[in-house]
MIKE-11630 format. One record per residue (C-alpha): residue in three letters; x, z, y. Coordinates in steps of 0.05 Angstrom, whole numbers, padded with zeros to 5 digits, always signed. Layout:
! MIKE-11630
ALAXZY ...
//
This chain:
! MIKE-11630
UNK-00446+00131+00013 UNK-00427+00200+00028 UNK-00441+00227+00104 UNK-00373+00252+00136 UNK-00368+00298+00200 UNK-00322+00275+00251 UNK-00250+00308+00251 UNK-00219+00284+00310 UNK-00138+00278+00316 UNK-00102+00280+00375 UNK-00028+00258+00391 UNK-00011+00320+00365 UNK-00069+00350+00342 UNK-00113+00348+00281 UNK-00177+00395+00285 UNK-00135+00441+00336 UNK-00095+00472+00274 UNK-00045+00424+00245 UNK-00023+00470+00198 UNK-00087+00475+00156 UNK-00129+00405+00165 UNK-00116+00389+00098 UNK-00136+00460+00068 UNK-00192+00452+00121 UNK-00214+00397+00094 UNK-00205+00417+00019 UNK-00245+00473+00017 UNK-00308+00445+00055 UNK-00298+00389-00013 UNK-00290+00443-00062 UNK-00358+00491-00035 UNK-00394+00425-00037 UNK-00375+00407-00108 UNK-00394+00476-00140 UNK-00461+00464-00109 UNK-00457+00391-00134 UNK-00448+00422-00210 UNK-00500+00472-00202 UNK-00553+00417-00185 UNK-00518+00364-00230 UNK-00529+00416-00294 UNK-00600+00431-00274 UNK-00615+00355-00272 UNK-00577+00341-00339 UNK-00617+00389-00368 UNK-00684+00364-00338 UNK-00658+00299-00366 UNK-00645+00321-00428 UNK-00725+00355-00441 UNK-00760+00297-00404 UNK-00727+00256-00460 UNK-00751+00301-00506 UNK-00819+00295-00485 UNK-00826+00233-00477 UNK-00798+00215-00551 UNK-00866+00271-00569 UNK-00912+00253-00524 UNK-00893+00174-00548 UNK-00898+00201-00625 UNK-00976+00221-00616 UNK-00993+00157-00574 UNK-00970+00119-00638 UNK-01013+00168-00683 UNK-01071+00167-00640 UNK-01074+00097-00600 UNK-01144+00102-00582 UNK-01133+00166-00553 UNK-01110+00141-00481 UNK-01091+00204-00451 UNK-01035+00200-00492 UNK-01019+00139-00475 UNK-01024+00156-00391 UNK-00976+00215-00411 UNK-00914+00186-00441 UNK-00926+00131-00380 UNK-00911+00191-00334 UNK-00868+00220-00374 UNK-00822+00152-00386 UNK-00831+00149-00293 UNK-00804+00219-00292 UNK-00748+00203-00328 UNK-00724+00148-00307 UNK-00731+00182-00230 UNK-00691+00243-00262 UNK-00635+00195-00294 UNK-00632+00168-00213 UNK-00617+00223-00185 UNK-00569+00252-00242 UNK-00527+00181-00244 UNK-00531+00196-00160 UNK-00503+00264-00166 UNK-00446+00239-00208 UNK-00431+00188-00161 UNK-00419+00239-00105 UNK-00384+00281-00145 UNK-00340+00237-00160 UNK-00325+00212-00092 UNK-00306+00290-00078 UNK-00261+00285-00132 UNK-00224+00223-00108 UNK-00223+00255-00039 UNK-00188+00313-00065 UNK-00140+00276-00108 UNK-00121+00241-00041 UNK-00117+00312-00002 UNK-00072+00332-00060 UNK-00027+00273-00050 UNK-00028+00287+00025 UNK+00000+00356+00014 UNK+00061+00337-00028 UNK+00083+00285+00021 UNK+00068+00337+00079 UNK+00120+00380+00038 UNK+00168+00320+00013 UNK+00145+00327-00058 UNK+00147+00248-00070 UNK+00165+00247-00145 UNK+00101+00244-00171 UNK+00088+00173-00129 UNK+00100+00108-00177 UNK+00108+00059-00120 UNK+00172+00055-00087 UNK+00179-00013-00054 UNK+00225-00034-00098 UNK+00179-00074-00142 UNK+00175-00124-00084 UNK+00254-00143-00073 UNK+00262-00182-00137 UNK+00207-00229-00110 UNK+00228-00299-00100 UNK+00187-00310-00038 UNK+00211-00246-00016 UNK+00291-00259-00021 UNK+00270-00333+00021 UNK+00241-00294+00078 UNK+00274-00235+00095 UNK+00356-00250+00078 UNK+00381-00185+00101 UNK+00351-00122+00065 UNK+00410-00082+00045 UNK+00385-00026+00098 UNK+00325-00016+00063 UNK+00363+00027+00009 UNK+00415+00046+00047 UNK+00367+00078+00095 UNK+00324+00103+00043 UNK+00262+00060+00059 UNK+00254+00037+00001 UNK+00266+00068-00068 UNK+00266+00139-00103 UNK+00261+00186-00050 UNK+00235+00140+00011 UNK+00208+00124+00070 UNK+00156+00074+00039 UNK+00135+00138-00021 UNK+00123+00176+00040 UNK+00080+00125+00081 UNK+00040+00090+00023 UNK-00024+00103+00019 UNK-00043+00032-00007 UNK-00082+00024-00073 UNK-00076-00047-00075 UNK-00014-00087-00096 UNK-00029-00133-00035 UNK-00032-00074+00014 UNK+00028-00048-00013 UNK+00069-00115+00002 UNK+00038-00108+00078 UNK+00075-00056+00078 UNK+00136-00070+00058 UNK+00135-00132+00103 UNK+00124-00101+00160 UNK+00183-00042+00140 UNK+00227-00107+00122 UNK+00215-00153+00175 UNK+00240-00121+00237 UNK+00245-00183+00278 UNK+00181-00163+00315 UNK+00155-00164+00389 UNK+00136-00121+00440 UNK+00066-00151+00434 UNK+00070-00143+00357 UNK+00087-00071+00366 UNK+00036-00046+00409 UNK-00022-00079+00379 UNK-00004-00043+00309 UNK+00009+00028+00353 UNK-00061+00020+00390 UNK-00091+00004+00310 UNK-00055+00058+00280 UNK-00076+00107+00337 UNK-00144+00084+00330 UNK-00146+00092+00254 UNK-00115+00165+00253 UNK-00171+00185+00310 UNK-00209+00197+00254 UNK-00187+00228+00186 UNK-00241+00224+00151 UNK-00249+00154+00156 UNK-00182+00140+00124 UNK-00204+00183+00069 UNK-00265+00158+00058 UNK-00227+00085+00054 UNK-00184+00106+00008 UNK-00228+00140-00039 UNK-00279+00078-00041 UNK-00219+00034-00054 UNK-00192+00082-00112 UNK-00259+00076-00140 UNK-00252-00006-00159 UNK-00217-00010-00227 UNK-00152-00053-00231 UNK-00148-00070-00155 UNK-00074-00031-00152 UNK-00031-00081-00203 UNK-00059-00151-00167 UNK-00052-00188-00103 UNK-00119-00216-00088 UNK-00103-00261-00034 UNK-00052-00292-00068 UNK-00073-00300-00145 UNK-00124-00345-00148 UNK-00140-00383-00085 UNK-00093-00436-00090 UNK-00101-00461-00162 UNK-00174-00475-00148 UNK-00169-00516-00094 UNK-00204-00593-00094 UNK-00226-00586-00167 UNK-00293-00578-00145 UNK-00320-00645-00153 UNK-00287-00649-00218 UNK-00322-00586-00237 UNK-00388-00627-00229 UNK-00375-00673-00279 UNK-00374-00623-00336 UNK-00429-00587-00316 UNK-00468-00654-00322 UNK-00443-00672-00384 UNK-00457-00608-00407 UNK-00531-00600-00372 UNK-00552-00670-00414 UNK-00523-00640-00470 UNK-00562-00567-00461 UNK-00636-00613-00442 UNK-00615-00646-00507 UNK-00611-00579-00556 UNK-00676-00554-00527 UNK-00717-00614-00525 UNK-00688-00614-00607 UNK-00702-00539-00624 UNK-00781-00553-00591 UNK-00785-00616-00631 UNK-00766-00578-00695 UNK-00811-00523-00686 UNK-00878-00571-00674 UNK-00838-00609-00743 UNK-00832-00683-00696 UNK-00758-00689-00717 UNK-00714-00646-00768 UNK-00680-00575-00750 UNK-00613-00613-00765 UNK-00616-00652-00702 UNK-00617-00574-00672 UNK-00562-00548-00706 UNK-00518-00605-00697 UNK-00524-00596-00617 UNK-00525-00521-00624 UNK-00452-00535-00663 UNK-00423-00591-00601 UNK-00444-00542-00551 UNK-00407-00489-00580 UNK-00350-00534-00591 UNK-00358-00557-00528 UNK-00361-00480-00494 UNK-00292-00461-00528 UNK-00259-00524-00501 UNK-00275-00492-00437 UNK-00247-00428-00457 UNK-00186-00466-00479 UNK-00181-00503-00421 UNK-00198-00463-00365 UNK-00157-00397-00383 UNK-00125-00388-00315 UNK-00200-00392-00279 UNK-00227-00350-00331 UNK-00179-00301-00321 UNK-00188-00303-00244 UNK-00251-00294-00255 UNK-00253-00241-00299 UNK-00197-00207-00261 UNK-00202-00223-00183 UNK-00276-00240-00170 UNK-00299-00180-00206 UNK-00253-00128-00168 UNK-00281-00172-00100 UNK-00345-00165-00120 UNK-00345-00082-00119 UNK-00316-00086-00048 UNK-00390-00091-00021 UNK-00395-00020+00001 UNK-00330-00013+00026 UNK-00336-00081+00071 UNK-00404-00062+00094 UNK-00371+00005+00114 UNK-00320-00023+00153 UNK-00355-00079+00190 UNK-00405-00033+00217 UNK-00340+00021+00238 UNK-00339+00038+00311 UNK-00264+00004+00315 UNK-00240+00018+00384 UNK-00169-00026+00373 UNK-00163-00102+00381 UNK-00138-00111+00316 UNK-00181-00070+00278 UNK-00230-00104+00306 UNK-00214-00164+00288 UNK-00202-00137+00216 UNK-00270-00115+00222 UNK-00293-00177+00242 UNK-00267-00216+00181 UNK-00298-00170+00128 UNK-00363-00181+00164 UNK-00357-00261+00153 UNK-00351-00238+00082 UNK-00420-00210+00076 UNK-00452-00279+00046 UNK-00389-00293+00006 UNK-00397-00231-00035 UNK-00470-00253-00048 UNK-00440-00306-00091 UNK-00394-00269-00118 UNK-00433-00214-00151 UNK-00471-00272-00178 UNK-00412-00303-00207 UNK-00395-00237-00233 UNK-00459-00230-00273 UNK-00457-00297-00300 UNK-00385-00273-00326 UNK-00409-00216-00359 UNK-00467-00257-00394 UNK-00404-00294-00421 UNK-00365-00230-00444 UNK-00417-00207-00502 UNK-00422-00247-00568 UNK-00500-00247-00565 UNK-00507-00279-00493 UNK-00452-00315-00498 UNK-00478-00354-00553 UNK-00546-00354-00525 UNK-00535-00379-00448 UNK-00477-00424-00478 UNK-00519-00468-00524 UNK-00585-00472-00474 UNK-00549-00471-00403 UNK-00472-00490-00416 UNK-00464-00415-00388 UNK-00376-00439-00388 UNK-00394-00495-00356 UNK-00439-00462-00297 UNK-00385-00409-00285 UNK-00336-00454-00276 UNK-00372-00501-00228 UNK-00397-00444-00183 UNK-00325-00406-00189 UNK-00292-00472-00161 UNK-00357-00487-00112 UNK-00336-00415-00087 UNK-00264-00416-00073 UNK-00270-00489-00041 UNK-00326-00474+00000 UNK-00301-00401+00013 UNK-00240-00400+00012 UNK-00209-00387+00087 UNK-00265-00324+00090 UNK-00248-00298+00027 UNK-00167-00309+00042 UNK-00184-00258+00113 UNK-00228-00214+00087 UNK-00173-00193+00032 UNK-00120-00203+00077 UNK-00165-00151+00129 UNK-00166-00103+00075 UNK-00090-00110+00059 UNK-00081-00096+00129 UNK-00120-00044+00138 UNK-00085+00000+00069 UNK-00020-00020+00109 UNK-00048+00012+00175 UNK-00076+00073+00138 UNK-00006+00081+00106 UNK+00028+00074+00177 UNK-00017+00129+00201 UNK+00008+00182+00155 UNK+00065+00198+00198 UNK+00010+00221+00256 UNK-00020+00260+00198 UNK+00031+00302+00175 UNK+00089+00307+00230 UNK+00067+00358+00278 UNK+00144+00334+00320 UNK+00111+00248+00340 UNK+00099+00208+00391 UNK+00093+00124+00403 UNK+00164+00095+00412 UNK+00184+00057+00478 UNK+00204-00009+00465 UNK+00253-00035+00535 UNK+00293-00100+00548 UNK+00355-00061+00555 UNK+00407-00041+00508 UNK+00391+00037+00517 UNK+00374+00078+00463 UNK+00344+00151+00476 UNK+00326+00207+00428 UNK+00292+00272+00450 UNK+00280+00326+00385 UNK+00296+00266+00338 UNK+00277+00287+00261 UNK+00285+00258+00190 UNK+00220+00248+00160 UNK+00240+00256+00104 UNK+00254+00330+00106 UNK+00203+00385+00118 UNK+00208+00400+00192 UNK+00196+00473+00187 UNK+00281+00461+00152 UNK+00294+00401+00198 UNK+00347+00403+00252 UNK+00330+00358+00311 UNK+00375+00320+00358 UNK+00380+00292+00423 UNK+00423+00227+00432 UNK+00423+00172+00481 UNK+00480+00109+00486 UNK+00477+00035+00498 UNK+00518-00013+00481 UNK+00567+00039+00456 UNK+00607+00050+00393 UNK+00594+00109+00367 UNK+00648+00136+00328 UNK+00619+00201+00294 UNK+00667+00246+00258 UNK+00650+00312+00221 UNK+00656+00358+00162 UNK+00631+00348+00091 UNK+00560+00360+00086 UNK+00554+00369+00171 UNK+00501+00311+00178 UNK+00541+00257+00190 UNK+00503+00202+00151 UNK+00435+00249+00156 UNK+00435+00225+00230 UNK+00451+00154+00227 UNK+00393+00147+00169 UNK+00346+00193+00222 UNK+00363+00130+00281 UNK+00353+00081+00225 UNK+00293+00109+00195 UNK+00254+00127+00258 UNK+00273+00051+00295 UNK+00240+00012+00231 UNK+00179+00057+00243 UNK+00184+00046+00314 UNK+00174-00033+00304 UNK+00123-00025+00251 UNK+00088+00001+00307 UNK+00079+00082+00269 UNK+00086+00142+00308 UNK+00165+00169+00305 UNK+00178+00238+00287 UNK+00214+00263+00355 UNK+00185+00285+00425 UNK+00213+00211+00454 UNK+00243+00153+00432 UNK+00265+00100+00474 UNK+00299+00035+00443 UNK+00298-00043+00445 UNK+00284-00092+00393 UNK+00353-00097+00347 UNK+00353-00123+00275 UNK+00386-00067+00233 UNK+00439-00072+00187 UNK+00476-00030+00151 UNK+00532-00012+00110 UNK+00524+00050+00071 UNK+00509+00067+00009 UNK+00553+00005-00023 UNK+00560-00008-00098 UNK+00600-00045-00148 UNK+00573-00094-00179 UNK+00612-00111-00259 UNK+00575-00160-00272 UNK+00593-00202-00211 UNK+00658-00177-00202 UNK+00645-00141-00139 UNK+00679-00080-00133 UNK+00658-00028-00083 UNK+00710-00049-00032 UNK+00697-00124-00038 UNK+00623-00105-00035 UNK+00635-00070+00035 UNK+00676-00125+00061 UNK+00616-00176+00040 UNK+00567-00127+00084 UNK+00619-00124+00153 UNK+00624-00207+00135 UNK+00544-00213+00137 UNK+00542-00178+00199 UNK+00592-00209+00235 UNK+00564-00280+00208 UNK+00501-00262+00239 UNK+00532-00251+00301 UNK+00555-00316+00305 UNK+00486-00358+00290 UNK+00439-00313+00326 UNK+00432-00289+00395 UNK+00387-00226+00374 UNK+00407-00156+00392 UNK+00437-00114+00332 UNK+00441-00044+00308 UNK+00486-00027+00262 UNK+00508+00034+00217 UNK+00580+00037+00181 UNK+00581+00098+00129 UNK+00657+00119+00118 UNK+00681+00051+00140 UNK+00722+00016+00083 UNK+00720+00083+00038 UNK+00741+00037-00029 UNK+00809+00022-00004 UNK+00872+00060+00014 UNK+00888+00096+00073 UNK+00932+00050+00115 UNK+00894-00021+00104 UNK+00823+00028+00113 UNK+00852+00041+00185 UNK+00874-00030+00194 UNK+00810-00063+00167 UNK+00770-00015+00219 UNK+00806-00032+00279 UNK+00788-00098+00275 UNK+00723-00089+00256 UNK+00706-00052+00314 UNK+00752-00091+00356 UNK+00698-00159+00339 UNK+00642-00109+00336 UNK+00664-00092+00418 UNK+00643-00159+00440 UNK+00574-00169+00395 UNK+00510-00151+00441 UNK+00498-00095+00391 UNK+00496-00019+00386 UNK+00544+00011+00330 UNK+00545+00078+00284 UNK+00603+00092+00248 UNK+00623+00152+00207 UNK+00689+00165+00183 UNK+00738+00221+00168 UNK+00796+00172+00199 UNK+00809+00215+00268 UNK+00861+00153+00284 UNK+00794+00113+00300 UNK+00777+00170+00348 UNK+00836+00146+00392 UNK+00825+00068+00395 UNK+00823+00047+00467 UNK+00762+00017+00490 UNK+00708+00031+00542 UNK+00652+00023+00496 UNK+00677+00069+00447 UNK+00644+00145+00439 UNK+00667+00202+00396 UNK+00615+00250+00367 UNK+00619+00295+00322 UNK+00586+00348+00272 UNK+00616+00413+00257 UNK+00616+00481+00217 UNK+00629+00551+00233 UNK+00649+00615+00183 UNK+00611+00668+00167 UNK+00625+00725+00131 UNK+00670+00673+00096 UNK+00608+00626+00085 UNK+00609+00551+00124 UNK+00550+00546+00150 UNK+00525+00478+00180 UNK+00490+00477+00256 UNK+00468+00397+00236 UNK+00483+00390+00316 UNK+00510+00321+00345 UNK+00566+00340+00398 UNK+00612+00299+00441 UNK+00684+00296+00430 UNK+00714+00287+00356 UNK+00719+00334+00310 UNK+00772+00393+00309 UNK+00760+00414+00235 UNK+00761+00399+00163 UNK+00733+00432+00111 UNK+00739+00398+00044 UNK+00796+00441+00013 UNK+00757+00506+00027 UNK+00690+00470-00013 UNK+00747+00456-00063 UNK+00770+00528-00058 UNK+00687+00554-00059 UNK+00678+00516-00123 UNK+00732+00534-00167 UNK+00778+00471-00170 UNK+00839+00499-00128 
//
């Protein structure tokens, strides 16, 4: 396990020199690996001559055995190689930790400049779930506030390798109906995790070492079909222990000729018979097996790492704590893991098979494991799932110089001081200050001003506010509200839904929601009724916003409908974005202002591209 110096992070800090701690870190990787290929070379070519010599110096011990020096020699010779192989296969392995570590510092650098095409997981993967549509009903916001999908808020934050750490995350993005409690615990974990970068690294880089552990969900795969089938287990391994006593006791009785060799070779053919019914019968443990308790079984290093990590947060503590209960556990799972590989060549298999019912064993200890097991092995994945999620959380503290830990109050008051999109570099980033309550906020604007940009920067920032993540403004002050949204609505032909009808279904949820739940809302209305002509758009709006008035909720609406501008009602607040002309150019400030807007500019874009 490599040795790591401590880089210390502050709240908005890393190393004293944001800017660089990822080049920082880079180059002190890339001076150690041309040192690492320098000595790996010399040692592959030591290992290549004490081969050599060996192979002579064996040559003359089996052309002159009674000469014993030679003898001595290739004895020495053999012990030097084999120490020269350690050390070679040791070298490798730290060179390839660099290289993972790099590989993660690369990744680091394209989120830190929004470069997430080159990331596979989106988020989306997890919405056509069926557990997932039971639990969380509403998650229309998650695309129409870009938290999921192409160019996201979950692309930006994942850091998991694990399929199971990247559904933590998404939970905790999707399920907004958190608690104060809930919320601080993950800040104080995430804060603790980030204190240290080279921790998260190194996790990262031991966890992109285990084969296959990114496509499966561990805690969920395997634990429940192989519950209570121990005892039946026990029953085949007896049958199959009499039957393995019986082929030896036949194969010794054959060789001292008490009894024929076709006593022998009709047992050795049952207990093969009997070892492919197993294969035919236990397919799903097999594959478990094969699949789950072998990736569990390389998590040794990384557990033993993180139980004996100087945690300072409850729940990474507690995390901790859970992996360390695993220590035993993995034990027998290594075992079980060799056992498995004895099954996976032709030659053992058909050895251990016919003299110890090899299938048999497996099976019996795999379901004596998960019974016995089962709750420690359920936390300690469920710790490491956790723990990818909390690494993933911290990457906001990693690459936004503009954070700091949301406020969570009991009132309906929302305040933003230097808000920012994360999702834009914030060299290029306009920021915005912006406080209301239970207001709505009618914001009106030019094409192109910002108009949606802010809503999604409010939206964005308050789901990583109650995942407990660092936010990327100077403050941010808000309650707990469930979010929804209606924004980036689409038809849907093969339902019938047209866009229009689509909206109307979102303002209906809402509403509905209302009505059944006492919890505090937030909600953002892009273009309000866009899909419909003008007259029933400004009908439809008014009483949308006229039922939205008496909801204990906070509202964001966009539209280019200045009639909405003029509804009277005390809880209504015009905003606006706006452009200004230069040297015949618009050019967008990205600025929230009070007041509606004055200005429209989509005939001179019409005029600037060539259509009028």
């Amino acid at each position: 396990m490599l040795k790591y110096n401590e880089y210390k992070i502050g709240e908005y800090d890393i190393m004293n020199n944001w800017n660089n701690w990822i080049e920082d870190i880079k180059q002190s990787h890339v001076q150690s690996l041309k040192y690492l290929e320098k000595k790996i070379l010399t040692f592959s070519n030591l290992r290549g001559i004490s081969f050599l010599l060996v192979f002579i110096s064996a040559i003359y011990s089996f052309n002159y055995p009674r000469i014993y020096l030679y003898h001595i020699l290739t004895g020495l010779l053999l012990l030097s190689f084999l120490v020269i192989v350690f050390f070679h296969r040791r070298l490798l392995k730290f060179q390839d930790e660099k290289l993972r570590i790099l590989e993660i510092l690369a990744d680091y650098n394209k989120k830190k400049h929004n470069e997430l095409t080159d990331f596979e997981f989106d988020g989306s993967e997890f919405l056509s779930e069926e557990y997932i549509k039971t639990k969380f009903e509403y998650t229309a916001y998650l695309e129409d506030l870009h938290i999921i999908g192409k160019n996201s808020l979950f692309k930006f934050l994942n850091q998991s390798v694990s399929r199971g750490g990247r559904l933590r995350l998404f939970e905790v993005l999707a399920n907004p109906a958190v608690n104060s409690d809930d919320i601080e615990l993950n800040q104080q974990a995430i804060e603790d995790i980030s204190s240290n970068i080279l921790f998260i690294l190194h996790f990262q880089q031991e966890l992109r070492k285990i084969k296959r552990v990114k496509d499966r969900i561990l805690s969920q795969n395997f634990l429940a079909s192989a519950t209570n089938k121990k005892n039946k287990a026990i029953y085949g391994l007896l049958f199959s222990g009499i039957l393995s006593i019986c082929t030896i006791m036949s194969l010794v009785l054959a060789l001292i000729n008490s009894v024929s060799f076709a006593y022998f070779e009709i047992l050795f053919i049952i207990q093969l018979l009997v070892s492919m019914l197993y294969n035919k019968l236990y397919v799903e443990e097999f594959d478990a097996i094969t699949n789950d308790i072998t990736v569990l079984s390389k998590f040794s290093e990384l557990f033993l790492y993180i139980s004996t990590y100087d945690f300072k947060a409850s729940k990474n503590i507690k995390l901790a704590s859970d992996m360390k209960n695993a220590k035993t556990v993995l034990k027998r799972l290594k075992r079980l893991d060799s056992l498995d590989s004895l099954r996976k060549n032709l030659f053992s298999y058909l050895i251990f098979n016919v003299f110890t019912s090899l299938n048999a064993v497996i099976i019996h200890k795999y379901y004596s494991l998960v019974e016995d097991d089962k709750i420690v092995i359920r936390k300690s994945i469920r710790a490491i799932e956790e723990l990818e999620m909390l690494v993933s959380l911290s990457t906001v503290n990693l690459l936004k110089e503009n954070i700091c830990k949301a406020q969570i109050v009991n009132t309906l008051h929302l305040k933003c001081v230097a808000l920012q999109y994360p999702l834009i570099n914030e060299e290029s980033c306009v920021s915005n200050n912006f406080e209301c309550y239970d207001d709505l906020n009618i914001i009106t604007g030019s094409n192109m001003s910002g108009k949606t940009s802010f809503m999604r920067s409010v939206g964005v920032n308050t789901v990583l506010a109650y995942a407990g993540a660092y936010v990327n403004a100077k403050e941010f002050v808000l309650p707990i509200m469930k979010p929804f949204t209606s924004i980036n609505v689409k038809d849907d032909i093969n339902k019938g839904i047209s866009t229009f009808y689509g909206e109307l279904l979102r303002i209906k949820n809402i509403l509905n929601f209302a009505k059944e739940h006492d919890d505090t809302m937030v909600v953002f209305i892009d273009e309000i009724f866009k899909g419909t002509n003008y007259a029933d758009r400004i009908f439809g709006a008014k009483k949308v916003l006229e039922k939205l008035s008496t909801i204990n909720c906070m509202v964001f609406l966009t539209t280019h409908d200045f009639e909405l501008c003029e509804i009277e009602d005390k809880k209504l607040k015009n905003y606006h974005f706006s452009e200004e002309y230069v040297n015949g150019k618009m050019v967008f400030s990205h600025k929230i202002k009070t007041g509606k807007c004055q200005s429209t500019n989509a005939k001179q874009l019409m005029e600037e591209i060539g259509i009028v």
